[in-house]
ROVEXFI-910658 format. One record per residue: residue in three letters; z negated, y, x negated of N, C-alpha, C, O in turn. Coordinates in steps of 0.02 Angstrom, whole numbers, padded with zeros to 5 digits, always signed. Example, Ala and Ser with C-alpha at 12.3 -4.5 7.8 and 13.67 -1.06 7.14 Angstrom:
ala-00390-00284-00660-00390-00225-00615-00390-00165-00660-00423-00166-00712;ser-00354-00112-00642-00357-00053-00684-00394+00002-00645-00402+00057-00670;
***
This chain:
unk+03632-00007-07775+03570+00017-07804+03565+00092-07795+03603+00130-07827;unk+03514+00119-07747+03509+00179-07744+03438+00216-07772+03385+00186-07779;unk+03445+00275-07784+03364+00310-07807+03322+00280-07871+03262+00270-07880;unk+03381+00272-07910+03367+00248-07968+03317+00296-08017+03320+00357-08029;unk+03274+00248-08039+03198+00278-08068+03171+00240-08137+03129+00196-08146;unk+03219+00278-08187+03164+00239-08243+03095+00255-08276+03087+00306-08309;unk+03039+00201-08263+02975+00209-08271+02946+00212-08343+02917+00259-08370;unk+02963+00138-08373+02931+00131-08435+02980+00098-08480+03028+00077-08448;unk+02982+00092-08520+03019+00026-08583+02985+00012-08615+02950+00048-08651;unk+02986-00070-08609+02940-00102-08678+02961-00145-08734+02961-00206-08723;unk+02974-00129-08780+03002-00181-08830+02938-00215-08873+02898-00175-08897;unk+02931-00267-08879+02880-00298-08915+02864-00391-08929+02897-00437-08904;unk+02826-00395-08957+02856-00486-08971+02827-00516-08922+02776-00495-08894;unk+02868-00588-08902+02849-00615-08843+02796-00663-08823+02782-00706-08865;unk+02779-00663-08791+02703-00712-08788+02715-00767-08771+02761-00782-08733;unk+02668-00813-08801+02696-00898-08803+02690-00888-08720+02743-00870-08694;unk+02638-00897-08680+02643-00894-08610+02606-00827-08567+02566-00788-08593;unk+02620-00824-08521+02598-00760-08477+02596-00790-08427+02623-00845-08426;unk+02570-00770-08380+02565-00744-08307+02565-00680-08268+02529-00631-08276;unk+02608-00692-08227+02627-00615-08198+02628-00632-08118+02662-00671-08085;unk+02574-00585-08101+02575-00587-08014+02598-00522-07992+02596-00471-08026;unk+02620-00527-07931+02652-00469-07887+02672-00389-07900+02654-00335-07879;unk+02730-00420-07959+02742-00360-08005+02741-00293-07976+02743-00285-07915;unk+02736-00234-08026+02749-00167-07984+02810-00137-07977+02824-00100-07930;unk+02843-00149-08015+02904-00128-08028+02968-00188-08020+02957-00248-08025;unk+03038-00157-08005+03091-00203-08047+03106-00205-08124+03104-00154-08159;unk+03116-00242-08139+03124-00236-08206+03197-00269-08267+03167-00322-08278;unk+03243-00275-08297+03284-00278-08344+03250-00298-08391+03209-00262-08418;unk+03262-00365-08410+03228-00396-08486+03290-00398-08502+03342-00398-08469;unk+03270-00402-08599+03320-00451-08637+03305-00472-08693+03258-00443-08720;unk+03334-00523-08728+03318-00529-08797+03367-00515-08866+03421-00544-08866;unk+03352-00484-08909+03387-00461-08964+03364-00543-09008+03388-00547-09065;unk+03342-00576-08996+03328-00654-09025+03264-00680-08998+03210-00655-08982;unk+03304-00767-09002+03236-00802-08969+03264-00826-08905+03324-00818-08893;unk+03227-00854-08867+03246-00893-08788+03156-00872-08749+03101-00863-08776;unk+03176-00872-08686+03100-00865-08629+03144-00933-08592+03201-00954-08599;unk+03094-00951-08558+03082-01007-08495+03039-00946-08442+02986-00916-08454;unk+03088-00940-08377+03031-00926-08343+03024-00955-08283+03076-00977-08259;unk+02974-00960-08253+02941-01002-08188+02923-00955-08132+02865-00935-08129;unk+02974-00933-08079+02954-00911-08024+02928-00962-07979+02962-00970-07928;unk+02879-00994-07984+02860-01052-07934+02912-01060-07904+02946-01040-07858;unk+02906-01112-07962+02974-01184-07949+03041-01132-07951+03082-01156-07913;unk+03059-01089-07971+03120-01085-07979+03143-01071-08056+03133-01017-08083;unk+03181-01136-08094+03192-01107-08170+03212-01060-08171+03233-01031-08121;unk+03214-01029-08245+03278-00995-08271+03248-00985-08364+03196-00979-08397;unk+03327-00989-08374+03299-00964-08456+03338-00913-08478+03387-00892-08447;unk+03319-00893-08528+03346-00805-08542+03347-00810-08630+03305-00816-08675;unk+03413-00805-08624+03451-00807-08720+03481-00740-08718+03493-00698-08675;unk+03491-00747-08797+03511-00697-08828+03598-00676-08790+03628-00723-08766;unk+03631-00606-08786+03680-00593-08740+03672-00624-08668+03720-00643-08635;unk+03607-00626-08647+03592-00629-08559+03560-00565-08548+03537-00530-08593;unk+03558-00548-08471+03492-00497-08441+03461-00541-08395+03498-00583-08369;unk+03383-00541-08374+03334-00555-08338+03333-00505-08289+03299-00459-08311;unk+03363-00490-08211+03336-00464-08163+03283-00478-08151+03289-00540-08150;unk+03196-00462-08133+03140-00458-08094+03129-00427-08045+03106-00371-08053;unk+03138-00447-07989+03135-00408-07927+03037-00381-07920+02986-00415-07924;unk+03048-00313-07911+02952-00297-07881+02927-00353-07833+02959-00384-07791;unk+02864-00358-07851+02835-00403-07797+02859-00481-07832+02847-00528-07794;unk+02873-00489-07862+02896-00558-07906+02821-00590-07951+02789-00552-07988;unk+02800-00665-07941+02763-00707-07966+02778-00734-08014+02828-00766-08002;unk+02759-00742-08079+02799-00787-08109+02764-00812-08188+02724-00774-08215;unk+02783-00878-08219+02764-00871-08279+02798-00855-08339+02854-00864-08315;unk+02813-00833-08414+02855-00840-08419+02833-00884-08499+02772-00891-08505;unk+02867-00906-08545+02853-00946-08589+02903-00931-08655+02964-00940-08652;unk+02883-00917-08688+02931-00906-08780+02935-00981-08801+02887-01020-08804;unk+03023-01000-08818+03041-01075-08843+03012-01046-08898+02992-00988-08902;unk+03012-01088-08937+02990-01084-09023+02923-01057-09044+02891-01017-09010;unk+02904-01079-09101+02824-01024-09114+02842-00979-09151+02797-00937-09157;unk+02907-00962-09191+02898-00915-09227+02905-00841-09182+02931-00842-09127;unk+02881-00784-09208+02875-00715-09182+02964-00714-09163+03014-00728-09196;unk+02955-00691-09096+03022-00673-09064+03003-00594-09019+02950-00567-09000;unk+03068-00579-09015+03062-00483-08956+03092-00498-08902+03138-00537-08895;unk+03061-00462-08858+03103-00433-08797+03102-00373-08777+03047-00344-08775;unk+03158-00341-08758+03181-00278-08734+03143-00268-08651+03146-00321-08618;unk+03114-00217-08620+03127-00231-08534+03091-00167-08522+03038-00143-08541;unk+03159-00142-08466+03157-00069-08445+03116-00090-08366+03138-00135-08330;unk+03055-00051-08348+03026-00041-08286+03083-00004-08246+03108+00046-08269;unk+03097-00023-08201+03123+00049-08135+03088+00033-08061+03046-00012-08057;unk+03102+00059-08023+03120+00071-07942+03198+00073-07932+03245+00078-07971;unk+03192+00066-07860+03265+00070-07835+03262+00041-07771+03224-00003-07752;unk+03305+00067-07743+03319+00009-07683+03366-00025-07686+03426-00015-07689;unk+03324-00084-07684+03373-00150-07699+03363-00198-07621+03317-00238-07617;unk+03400-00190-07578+03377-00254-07536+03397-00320-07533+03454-00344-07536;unk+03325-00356-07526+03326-00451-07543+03346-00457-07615+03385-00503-07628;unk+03323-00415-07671+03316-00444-07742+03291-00489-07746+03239-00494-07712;unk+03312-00548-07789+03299-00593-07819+03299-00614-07907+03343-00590-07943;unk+03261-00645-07926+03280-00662-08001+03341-00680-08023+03370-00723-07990;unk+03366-00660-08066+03445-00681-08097+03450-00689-08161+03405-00663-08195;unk+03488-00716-08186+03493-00721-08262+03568-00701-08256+03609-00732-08222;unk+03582-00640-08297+03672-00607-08288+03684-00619-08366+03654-00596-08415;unk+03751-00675-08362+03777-00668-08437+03795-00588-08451+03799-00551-08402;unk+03807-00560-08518+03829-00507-08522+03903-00501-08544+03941-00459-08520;unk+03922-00552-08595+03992-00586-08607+03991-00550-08677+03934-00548-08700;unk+04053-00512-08728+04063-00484-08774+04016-00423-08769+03974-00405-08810;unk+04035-00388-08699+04004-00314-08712+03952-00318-08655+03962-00354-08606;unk+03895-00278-08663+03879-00222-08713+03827-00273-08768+03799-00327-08757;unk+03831-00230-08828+03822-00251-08882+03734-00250-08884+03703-00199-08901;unk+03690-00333-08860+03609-00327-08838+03598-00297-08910+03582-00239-08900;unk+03600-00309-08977+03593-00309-09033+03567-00219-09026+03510-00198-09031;unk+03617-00187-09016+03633-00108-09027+03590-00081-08962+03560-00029-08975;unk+03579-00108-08892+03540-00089-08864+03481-00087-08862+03447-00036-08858;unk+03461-00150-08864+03371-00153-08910+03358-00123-08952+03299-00112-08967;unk+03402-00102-08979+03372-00068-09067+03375+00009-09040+03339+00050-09069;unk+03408+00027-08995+03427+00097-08936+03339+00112-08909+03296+00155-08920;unk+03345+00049-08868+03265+00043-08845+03200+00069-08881+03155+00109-08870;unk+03220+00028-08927+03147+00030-08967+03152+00123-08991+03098+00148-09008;unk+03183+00146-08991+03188+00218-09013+03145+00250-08974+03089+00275-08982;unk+03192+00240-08918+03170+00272-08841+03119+00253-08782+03114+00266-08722;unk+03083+00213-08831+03014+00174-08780+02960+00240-08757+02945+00248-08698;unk+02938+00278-08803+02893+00339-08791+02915+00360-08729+02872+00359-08685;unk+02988+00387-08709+02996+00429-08651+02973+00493-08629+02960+00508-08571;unk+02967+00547-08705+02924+00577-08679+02979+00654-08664+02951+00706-08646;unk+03043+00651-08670+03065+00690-08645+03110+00686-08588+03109+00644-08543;unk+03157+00743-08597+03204+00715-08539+03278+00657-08574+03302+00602-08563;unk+03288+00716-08620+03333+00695-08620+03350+00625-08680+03399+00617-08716;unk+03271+00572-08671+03260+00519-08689+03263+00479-08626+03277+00420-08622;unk+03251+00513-08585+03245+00468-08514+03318+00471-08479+03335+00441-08428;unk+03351+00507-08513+03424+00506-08472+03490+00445-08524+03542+00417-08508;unk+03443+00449-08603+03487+00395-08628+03469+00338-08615+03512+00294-08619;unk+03390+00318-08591+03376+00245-08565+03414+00239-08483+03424+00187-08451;unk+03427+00294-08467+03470+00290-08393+03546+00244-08402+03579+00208-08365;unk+03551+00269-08473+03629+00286-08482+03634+00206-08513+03687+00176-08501;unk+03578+00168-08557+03603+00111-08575+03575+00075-08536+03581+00016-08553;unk+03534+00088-08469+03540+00026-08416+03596+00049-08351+03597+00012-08302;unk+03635+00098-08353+03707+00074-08326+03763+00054-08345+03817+00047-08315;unk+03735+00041-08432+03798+00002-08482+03749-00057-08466+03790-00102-08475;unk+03710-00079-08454+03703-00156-08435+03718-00185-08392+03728-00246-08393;unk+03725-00140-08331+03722-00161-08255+03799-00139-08264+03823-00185-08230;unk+03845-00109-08282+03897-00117-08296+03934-00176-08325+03977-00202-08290;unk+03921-00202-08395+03918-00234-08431+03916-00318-08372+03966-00354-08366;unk+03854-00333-08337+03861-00393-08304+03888-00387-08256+03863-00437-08230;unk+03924-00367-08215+03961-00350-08156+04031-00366-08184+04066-00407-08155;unk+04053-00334-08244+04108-00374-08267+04123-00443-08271+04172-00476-08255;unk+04053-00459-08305+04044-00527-08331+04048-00591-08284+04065-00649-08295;unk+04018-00544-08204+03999-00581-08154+04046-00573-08119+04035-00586-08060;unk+04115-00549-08134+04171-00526-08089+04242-00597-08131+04281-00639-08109;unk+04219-00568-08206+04258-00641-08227+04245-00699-08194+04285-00742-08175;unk+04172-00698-08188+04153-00775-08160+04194-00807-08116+04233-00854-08120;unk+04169-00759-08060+04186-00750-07997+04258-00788-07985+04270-00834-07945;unk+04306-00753-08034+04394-00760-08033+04394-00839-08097+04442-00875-08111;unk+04336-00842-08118+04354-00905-08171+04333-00976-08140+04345-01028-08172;unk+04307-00978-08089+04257-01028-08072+04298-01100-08072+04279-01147-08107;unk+04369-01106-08021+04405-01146-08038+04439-01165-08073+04467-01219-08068;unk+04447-01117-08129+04475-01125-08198+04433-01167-08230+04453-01215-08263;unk+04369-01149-08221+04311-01152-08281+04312-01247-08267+04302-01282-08316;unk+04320-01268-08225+04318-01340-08216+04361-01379-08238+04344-01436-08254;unk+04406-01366-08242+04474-01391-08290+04446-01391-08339+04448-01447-08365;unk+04404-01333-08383+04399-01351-08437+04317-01376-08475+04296-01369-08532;unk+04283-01412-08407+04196-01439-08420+04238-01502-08500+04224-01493-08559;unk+04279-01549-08479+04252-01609-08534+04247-01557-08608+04217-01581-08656;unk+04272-01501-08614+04285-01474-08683+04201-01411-08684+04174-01380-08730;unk+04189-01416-08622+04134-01362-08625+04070-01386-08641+04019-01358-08661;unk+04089-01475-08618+04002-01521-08640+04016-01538-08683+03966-01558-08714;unk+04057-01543-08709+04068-01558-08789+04041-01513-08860+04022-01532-08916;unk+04049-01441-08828+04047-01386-08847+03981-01376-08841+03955-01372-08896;unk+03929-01368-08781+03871-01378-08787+03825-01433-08820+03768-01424-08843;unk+03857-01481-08820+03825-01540-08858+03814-01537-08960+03774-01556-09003;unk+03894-01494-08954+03882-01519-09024+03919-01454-09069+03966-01459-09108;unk+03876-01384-09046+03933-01325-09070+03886-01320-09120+03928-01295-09157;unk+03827-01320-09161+03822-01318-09217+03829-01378-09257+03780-01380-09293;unk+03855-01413-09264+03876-01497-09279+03934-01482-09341+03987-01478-09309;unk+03946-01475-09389+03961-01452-09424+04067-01495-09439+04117-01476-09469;unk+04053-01548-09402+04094-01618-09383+04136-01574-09334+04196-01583-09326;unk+04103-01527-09304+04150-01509-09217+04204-01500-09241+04206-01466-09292;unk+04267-01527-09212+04354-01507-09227+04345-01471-09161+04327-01504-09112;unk+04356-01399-09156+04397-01348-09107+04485-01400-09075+04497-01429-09022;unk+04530-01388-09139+04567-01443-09136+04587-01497-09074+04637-01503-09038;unk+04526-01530-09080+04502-01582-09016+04505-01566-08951+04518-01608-08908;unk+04495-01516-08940+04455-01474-08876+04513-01512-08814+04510-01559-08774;unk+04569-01458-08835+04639-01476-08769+04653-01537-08775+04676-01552-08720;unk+04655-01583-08807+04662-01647-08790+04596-01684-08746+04601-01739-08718;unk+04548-01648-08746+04497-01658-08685+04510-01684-08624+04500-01728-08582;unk+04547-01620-08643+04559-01579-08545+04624-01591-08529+04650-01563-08481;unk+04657-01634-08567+04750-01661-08545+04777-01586-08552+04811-01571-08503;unk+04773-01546-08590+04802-01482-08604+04845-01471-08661+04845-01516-08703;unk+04873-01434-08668+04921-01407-08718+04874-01376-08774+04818-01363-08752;unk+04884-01363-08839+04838-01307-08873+04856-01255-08857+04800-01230-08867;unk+04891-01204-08837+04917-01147-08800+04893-01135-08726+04880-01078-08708;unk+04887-01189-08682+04882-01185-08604+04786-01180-08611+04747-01148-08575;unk+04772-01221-08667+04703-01219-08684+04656-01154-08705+04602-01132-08685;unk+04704-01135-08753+04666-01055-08770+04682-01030-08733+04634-00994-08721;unk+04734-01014-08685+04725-00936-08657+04690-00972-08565+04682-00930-08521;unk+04680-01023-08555+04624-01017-08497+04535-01004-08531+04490-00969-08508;unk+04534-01052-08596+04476-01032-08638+04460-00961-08638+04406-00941-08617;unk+04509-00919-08664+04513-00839-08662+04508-00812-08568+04474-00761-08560;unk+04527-00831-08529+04526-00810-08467+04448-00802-08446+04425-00748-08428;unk+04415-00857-08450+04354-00895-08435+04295-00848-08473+04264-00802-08446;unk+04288-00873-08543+04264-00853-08581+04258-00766-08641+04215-00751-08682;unk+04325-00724-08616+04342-00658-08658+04351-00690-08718+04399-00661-08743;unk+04332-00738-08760+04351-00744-08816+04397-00820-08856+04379-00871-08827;unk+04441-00831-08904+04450-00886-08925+04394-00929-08930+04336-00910-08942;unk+04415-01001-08917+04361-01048-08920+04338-01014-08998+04284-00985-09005;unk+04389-01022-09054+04382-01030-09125+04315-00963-09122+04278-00970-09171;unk+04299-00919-09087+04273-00846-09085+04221-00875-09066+04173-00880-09105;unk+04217-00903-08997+04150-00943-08987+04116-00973-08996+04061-00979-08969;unk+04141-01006-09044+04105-01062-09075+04086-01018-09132+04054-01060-09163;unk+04084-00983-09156+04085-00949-09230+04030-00885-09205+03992-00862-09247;unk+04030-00857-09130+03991-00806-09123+03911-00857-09093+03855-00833-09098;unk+03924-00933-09062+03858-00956-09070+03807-00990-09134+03752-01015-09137;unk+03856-00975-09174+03826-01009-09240+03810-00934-09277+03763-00933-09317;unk+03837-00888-09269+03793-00847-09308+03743-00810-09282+03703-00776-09314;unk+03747-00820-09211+03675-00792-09165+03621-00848-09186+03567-00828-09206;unk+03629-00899-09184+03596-00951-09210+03565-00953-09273+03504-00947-09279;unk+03612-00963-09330+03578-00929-09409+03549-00868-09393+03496-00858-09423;unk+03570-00818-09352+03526-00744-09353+03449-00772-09345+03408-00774-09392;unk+03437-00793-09281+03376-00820-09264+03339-00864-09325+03282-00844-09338;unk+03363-00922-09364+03346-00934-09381+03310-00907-09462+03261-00926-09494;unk+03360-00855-09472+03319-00820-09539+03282-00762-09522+03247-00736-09565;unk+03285-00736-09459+03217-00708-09408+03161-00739-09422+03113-00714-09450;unk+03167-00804-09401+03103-00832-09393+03066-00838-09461+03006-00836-09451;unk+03078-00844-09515+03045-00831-09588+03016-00920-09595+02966-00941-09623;unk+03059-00951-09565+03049-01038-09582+03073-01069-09631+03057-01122-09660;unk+03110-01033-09638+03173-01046-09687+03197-01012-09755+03216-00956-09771;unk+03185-01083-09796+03165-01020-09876+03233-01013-09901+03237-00986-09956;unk+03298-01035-09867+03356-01040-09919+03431-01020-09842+03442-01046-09787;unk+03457-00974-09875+03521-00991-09823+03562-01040-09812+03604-01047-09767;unk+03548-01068-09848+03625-01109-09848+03574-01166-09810+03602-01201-09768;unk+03505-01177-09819+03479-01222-09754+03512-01193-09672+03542-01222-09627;unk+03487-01122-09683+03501-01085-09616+03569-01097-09585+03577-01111-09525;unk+03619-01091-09632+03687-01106-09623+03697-01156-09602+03722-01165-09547;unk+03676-01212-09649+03707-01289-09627+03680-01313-09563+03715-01353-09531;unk+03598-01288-09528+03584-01287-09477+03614-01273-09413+03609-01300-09358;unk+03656-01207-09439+03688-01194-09388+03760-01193-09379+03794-01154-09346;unk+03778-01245-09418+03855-01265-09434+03902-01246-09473+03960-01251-09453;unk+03888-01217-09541+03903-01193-09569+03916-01242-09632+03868-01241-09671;unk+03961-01277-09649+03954-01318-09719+03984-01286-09792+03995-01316-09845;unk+03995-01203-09773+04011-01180-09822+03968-01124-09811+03974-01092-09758;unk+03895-01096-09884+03861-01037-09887+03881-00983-09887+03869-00932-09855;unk+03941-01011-09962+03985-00911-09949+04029-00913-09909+04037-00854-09893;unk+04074-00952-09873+04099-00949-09803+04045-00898-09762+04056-00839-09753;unk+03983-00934-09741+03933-00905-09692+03894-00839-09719+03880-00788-09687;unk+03886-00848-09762+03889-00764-09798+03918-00699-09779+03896-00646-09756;unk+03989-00729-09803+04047-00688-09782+04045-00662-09714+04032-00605-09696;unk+04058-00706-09685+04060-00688-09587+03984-00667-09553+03974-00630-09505;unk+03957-00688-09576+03897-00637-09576+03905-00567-09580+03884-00528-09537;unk+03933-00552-09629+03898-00480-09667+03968-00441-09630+03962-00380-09633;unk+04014-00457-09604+04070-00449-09563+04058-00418-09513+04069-00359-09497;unk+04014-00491-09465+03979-00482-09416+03928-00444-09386+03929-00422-09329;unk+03877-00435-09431+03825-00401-09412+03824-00300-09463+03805-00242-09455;unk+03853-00335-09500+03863-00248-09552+03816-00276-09612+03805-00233-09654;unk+03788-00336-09625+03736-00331-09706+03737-00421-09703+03746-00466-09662;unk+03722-00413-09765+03709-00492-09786+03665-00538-09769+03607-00522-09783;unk+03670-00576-09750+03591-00635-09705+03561-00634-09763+03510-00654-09736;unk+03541-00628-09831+03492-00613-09876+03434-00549-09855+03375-00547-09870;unk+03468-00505-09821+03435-00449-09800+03377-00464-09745+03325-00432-09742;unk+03396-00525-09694+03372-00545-09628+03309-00570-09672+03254-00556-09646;unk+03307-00606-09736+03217-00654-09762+03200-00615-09808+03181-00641-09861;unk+03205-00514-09800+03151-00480-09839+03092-00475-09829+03057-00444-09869;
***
């Protein structure tokens, strides 16, 4: 990426659907909560919370907000030379922290100085940093990562399921509980026990976002949580304040 040029930043809530023809710019989305569907004629992709959205200039596309309740997205305009960009969806993995960058964003959307335009420089080469790692684990995990699919569809099927035994997992995959976590950790940067625990509270986050929900401990048990002050607790751990704070 050379002749790097940041134009605009927009943080703002996402629209049930859009249409976008022959963009002007490249662009960096993300979401601090919520999910997009987007449609480059005929090519999926969807974009969650700890992902980035590459948009290459000159890109068609639709894009669509899951859910009706009010959701945000982060997305820095640039230039650059990029040759044969394409759309991507880049996990970001543990770091960098979307939470702390969006909220970075939204500061620094005006742009009206310099040295506002050199910290939106500075947290889209902690992104493009940030997935290059992510996409470098991949890269080195790919045949790992297959050894461990029966424990990963399991995991997708049923990680807010309140029933899920972690426990279970290596006996999946004809594994040891030891040979299990540390390829889990290879693959993934974190303990299964971490992962499963960091998608359930991105999950309750969203869900006491959305203002659907008049009680936590609904929010909780929704998102696998069968203990409130358990989910309380690791909450307020997690994020720095109490999920009571999220339905003011």
């Amino acid at each position: 990426m050379e002749n790097l040029k940041i134009q605009s930043v927009i943080c703002a809530p996402a629209s049930r659907c859009r249409r976008y023809e022959n963009r002007t710019s490249h662009a960096l989305v993300l979401r601090p909560d919520g999910e997009s569907r987007y449609d480059f004629d005929g090519t999926y992709m969807t974009l969650g919370v700890g992902e980035m959205l590459f948009i290459p200039k000159g890109s068609n596309y639709t894009v669509r907000r899951v859910g009706e309740w009010e959701q945000m997205y982060c997305l820095i305009n640039f230039d650059a030379d990029i040759p044969r960009g394409k759309p991507t969806v880049f996990s970001l993995g543990a770091q960098p922290d979307t939470d702390r960058i969006c909220a970075q964003l939204q500061k620094l959307r005006v742009l009206t100085t310099d040295g506002e335009r050199y910290r939106v420089m500075a947290l889209f080469y902690e992104l493009i940093a940030g997935a290059c790692e992510s996409h470098g684990r991949k890269d080195g995990a790919d045949a790992r990562m297959q050894l461990l699919m029966p424990a990963i569809t399991v995991l997708q099927e049923s990680v807010f399921d309140p029933q899920l035994r972690i426990s279970r997992l290596p006996g999946l995959c004809g594994m040891s509980d030891t040979y299990f976590r540390a390829l889990f950790m290879e693959c993934y940067g974190v303990t299964p026990k971490k992962y499963v625990l960091g998608r359930r509270l991105t999950h309750a986050k969203t869900l006491l976002d959305s203002g659907e929900y008049d009680s936590i401990t609904q929010a909780a048990q929704l998102s696998g949580f069968e203990d409130p002050l358990y989910f309380s607790k690791v909450f307020k751990k997690h994020y720095g304040y109490p999920p009571s704070r999220r339905m003011k």
